[in-house]
C-alpha positions as CSV (number, residue, x, y, z in Angstrom):
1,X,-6.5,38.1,39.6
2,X,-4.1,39.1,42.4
3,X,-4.4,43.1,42.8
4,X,-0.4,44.2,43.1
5,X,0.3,46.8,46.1
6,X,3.3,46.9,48.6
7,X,1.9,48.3,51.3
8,X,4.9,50.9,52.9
9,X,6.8,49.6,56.3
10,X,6.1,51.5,59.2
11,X,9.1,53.9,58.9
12,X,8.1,55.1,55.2
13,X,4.2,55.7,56.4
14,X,5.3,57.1,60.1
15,X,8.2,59.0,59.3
16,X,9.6,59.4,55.6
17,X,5.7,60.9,53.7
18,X,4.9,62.7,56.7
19,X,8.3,64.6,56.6
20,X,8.4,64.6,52.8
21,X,4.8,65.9,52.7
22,X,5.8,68.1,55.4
23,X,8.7,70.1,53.5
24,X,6.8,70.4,50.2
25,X,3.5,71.7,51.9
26,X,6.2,74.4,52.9
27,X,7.5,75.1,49.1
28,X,10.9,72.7,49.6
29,X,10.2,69.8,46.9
30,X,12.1,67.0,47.8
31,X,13.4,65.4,44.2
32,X,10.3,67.4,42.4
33,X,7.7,66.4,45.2
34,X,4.2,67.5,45.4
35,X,1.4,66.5,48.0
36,X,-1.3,64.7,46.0
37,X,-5.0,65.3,47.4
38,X,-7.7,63.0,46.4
39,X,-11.1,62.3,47.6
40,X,-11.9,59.4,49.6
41,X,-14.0,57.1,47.2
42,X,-16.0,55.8,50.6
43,X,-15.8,58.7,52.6
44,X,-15.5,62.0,50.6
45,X,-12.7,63.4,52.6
46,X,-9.2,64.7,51.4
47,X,-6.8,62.2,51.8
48,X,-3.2,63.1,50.7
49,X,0.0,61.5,49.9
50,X,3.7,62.5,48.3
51,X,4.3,61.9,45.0
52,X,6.4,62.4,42.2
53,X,4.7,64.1,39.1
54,X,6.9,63.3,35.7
55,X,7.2,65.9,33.6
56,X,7.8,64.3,30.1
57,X,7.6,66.1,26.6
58,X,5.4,68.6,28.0
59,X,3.2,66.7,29.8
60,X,2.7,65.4,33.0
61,X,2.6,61.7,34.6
62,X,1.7,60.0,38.0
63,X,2.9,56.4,38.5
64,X,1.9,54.3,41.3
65,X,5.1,52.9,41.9
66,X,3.8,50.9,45.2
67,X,1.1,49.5,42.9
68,X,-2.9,49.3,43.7
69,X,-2.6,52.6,46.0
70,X,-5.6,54.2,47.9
71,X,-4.3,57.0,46.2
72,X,-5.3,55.0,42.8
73,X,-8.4,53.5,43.6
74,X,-9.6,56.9,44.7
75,X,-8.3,58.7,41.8
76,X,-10.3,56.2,39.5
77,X,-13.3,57.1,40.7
78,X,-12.8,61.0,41.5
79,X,-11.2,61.6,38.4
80,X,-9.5,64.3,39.7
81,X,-7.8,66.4,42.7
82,X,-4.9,68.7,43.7
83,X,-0.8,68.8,43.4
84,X,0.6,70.8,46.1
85,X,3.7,72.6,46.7
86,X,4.3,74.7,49.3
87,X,0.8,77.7,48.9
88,X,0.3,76.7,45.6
89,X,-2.3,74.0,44.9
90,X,-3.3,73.0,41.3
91,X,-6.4,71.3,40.7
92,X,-5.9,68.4,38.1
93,X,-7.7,65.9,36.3
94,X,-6.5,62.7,35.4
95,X,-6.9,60.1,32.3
96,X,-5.5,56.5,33.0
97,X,-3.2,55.5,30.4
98,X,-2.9,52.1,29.1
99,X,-1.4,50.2,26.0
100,X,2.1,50.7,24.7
101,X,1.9,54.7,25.4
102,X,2.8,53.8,29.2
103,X,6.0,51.8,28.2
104,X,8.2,55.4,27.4
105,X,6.5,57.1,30.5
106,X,7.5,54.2,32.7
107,X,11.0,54.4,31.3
108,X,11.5,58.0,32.1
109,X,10.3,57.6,35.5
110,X,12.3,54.6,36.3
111,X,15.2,56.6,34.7
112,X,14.6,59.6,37.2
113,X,13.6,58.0,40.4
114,X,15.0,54.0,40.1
115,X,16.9,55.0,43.8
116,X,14.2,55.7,45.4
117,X,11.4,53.4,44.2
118,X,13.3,50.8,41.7
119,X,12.9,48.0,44.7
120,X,9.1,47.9,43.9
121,X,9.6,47.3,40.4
122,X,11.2,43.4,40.8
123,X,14.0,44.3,38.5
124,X,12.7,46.1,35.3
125,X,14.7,49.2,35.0
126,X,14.4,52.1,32.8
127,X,17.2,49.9,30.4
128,X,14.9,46.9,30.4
129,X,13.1,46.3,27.4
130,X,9.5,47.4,26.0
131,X,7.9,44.2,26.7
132,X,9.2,44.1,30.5
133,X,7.6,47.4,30.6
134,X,4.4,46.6,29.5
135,X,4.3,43.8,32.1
136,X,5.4,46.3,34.3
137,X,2.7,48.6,33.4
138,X,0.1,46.1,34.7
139,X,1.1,46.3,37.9
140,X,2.0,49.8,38.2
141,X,-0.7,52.1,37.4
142,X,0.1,55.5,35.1
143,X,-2.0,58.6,35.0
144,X,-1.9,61.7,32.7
145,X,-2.1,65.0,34.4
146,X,-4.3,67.6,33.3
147,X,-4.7,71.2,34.9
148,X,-8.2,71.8,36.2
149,X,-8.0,75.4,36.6
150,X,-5.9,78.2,37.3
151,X,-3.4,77.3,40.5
152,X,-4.5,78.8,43.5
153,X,-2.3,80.5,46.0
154,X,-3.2,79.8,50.1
């Protein structure tokens, strides 16, 4: 089986997380940003990334829109790390979701952030139908978000 990832050009990785991370670390979320933090599965250090937390009927959802992340695979095994924005950082733990209970979280997210990361979703859209989600889902990793602890302030 062919593991699904499109690895970001060299402007997104050079120029548009480092600046995106770059805002939010300093409390301007660009589009509901945070700074995800996740220990390296090999090496045990932080290793962060922006991303886009979902909040959706009171809960809260990562989706790998680029597919088989390092962000994922470290995630998997961690089972947990940090959402930053600006001093606040929020430990959070994390619960892979699979099944038909991804297909409305995928919807919502493709419905909030299509302009930005629709192009990594060959054509499934938040109108497309449950079953093009689901095949979707496969390729596009989803994660509930769970609060740790109490947010810290830096």
């Amino acid at each position: 089986m062919t593991v699904h990832y499109q690895q970001p050009g060299v402007l997104t990785r050079r120029v548009m997380n480092p600046l995106v991370s770059f805002f939010t670390r300093r409390g301007l979320s660009l589009a509901g940003s945070a700074v995800l933090g996740v220990r390296g599965r090999s090496s045990g250090e932080l290793r962060t990334t922006p991303v886009n937390p979902l909040p959706l009927d009171g809960r809260r959802y990562l989706v790998a829109a680029r597919g088989q992340t390092q962000w994922v695979r470290n995630i998997r095994v961690a089972g947990e790390g940090e959402l930053t924005v600006g001093r606040r950082t929020e430990r959070i733990a994390v619960r892979e979701l699979t099944g038909p209970e991804v297909v409305p979280v995928l919807r919502a997210y493709l419905k909030a952030w299509a302009w930005e990361v629709g192009a990594f979703f060959d054509g499934v859209s938040a109108g497309s139908s449950d079953a093009e989600l689901m095949t979707a889902a496969s390729r596009h990793p989803v994660f509930v978000v769970t609060s740790a602890e109490p947010a810290s302030r830096g």
